[in-house]
C-alpha angles and dihedrals in degrees: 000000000000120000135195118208106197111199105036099190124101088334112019101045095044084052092042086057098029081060098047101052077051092062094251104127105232134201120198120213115201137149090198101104093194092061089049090054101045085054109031103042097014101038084212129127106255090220139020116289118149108234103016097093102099106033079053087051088044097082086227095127136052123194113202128194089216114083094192091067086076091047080112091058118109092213133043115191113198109211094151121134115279100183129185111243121242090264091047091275113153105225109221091172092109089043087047100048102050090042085055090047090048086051093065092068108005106143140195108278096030128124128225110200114194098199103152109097106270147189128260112277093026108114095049088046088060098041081055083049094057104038086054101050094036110032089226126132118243108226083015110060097352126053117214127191130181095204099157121199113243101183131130125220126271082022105061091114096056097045101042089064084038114042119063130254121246107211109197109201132163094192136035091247098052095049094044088055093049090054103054082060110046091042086077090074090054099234143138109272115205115197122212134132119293086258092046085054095044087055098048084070107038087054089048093053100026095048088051087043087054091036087057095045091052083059095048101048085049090061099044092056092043084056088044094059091040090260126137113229098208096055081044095064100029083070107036076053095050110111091329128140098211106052133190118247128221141001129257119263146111114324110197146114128127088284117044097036095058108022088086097058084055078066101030096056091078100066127077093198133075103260140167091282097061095045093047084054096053084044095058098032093050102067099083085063093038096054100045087042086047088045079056092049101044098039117021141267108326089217113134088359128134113241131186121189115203111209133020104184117094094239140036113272098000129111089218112121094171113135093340111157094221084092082057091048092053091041088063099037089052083059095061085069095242115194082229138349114201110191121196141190136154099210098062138047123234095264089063093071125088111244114249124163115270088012120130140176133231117159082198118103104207100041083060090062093056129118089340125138087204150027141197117194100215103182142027098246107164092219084068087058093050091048103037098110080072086062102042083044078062102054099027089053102020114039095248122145127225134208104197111167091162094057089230094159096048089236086134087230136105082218134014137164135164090308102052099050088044090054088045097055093051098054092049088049088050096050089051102055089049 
């Protein structure tokens, strides 16, 4: 069995060497000539997944930038991007493309695996594709599976040994040959049709991505209304059977923040989908509109702005909304922003004028008159006690929608945790 992964980034490049540590030889197909390099000449994973360093040192794969080196493999796996356009357009070009390169040299007995996360109707779109460019039969000569990926990041080893796998098939053949393969990871294999398995993942991104918005616009109308949401939700939680789940921040990643638009296409109307989405797409505004409101004009102040991935403890910086965030801030006319964030280098954030970087997290805190905690990096929490030193000792005011420091509140600042004290002082003795 040789397989071809075609798209070795955050998918594609955790399944090539999942395979392989499994005994399947795997052949990695990518233009991006970074990722080659890292794995070919470095032996080094070009980004950050727990558990894949050593089988990336160990030489076993190679990624080419010529698909038609795979053109011997029994099975080609498609985890290539497949963005939402700006108007809430899926943009099948990647998908369209490969499939079109495959076509060139696709043979009777061969395996196309869609994998990327996908909108309804895709995968017969490309079987029509093929059956057109090539004259075999899908289900006859050529084999087509829908077995979408469901990991998350910074777990992708773990659960790709652990979650089963969905196998979308319209025919017997297709789904036995998707099978064999998937069996090597020793997983559970769940057979449907290739829209049912579209769907399986689209439910799974797009119902976090409402669940989260419902969260966020709970917050925002608490602050609205001068109410803190966390205090909000400790309460509604205390002692109660039917919790409320989650906490407000930023809700992004190349996932989350398009997979709705592959649903929401299809209506004409306005509909949950799209206002889940302005909810969520609207905090970065609201809480730089909400730091104006609370303490004053930010021209001429100093900002720091503490995280730029989309997500806690990861180096991805791929449709995070802390970019958003700076993009507003930088409106407000700031003497300086310094943005920070251990898990990325300078050249990761996006230019903007008085911006500057420091992955140190001190050095951010430096000489500001505000901060913005961006994103839910663990080594903030274990290090909040700095932040609430600076605005407990400095003057400096803090926007914390994740509750990182524990202070219970979307802002605080000298004030605050004075006020705070002395309630609690003042509890204790009665």
């Amino acid at each position: 069995m040789k397989v071809a992964v075609i798209g070795t980034g955050r998918v594609g490049l955790p399944l090539a060497l999942s395979l392989i540590d499994c005994g399947v030889d795997v052949l990695g197909v990518d233009l991006n000539e970074n990722v080659r390099h890292a794995i070919n000449v470095e032996r080094r994973m070009p980004f950050e997944e727990p558990g894949y360093d050593e089988l990336a040192a160990s030489g076993k794969l190679t990624i080419t930038g010529d698909i038609r080196d795979a053109a011997d493999c029994d099975y080609f796996i498609v985890t290539v991007g497949t963005p939402v356009l700006a108007h809430i357009e899926t943009d099948l070009s990647y998908v369209t493309k490969v499939i079109s390169s495959l076509c060139e040299f696709l043979s009777p007995g061969q395996t196309v695996i869609m994998r990327s996360t996908t909108a309804p109707r895709t995968t017969a779109y490309v079987a029509a594709q093929i059956e057109a460019n090539t004259g075999l039969k899908v289900g006859q000569e050529v084999m087509l599976a829908c077995c979408p990926e469901r990991i998350v990041e910074g777990k992708a080893r773990e659960e790709l040994a652990r979650l089963p796998q969905v196998i979308g098939a319209q025919d017997a053949r297709s789904a036995q040959s998707a099978e064999r393969l998937f069996r090597k990871l020793g997983v559970e294999t769940l057979h449907c049709t290739p829209g049912t398995a579209e769907l399986v993942k689209l439910f799974c991104n797009v119902s976090r991505y409402a669940y989260f918005g419902v969260i966020n616009a709970l917050s925002m109308i608490a602050l609205d209304l001068g109410v803190e949401p966390h205090e909000v939700i400790e309460l509604a939680n205390h002692e109660y059977p039917r919790k409320v789940h989650g906490r407000p921040g930023f809700t992004a990643g190349t996932c989350l923040r398009k997979d709705f638009g592959m649903l929401a296409e299809s209506y004409w109307s306005g509909n949950f989908l799209t206002e889940m989405w302005r909810v969520n797409e609207s905090l970065p505004k609201f809480l730089v509109d909400f730091a104006r409101k609370r303490y004053g004009s930010l021209k001429g102040r100093r900002v720091a702005v503490l995280g730029y991935t989309f997500k806690g403890d990861a180096d991805d910086t791929r449709d995070s909304l802390a970019p958003k965030l700076l993009r507003y801030l930088q409106r407000e006319t700031p003497a300086r922003i310094v943005v920070s964030d251990p898990y990325i280098k300078a050249d990761a954030v996006e230019p903007l004028p008085t911006l500057e970087f420091t992955p140190e997290f001190e050095t951010a805190l430096c000489d500001v008159d505000l901060v913005f905690i961006a994103t839910n990096h663990s080594c903030y929490r274990e290090q909040s006690q700095k932040i609430v030193d600076a605005a407990r000792l400095y003057g400096v005011k803090v926007v914390d929608i994740w509750n990182i420091c524990g202070q219970g509140r979307v802002a605080f600042d000298e004030e605050s945790i004075r006020s705070q004290t002395t309630v609690g002082m003042q509890l204790s003795a009665a």
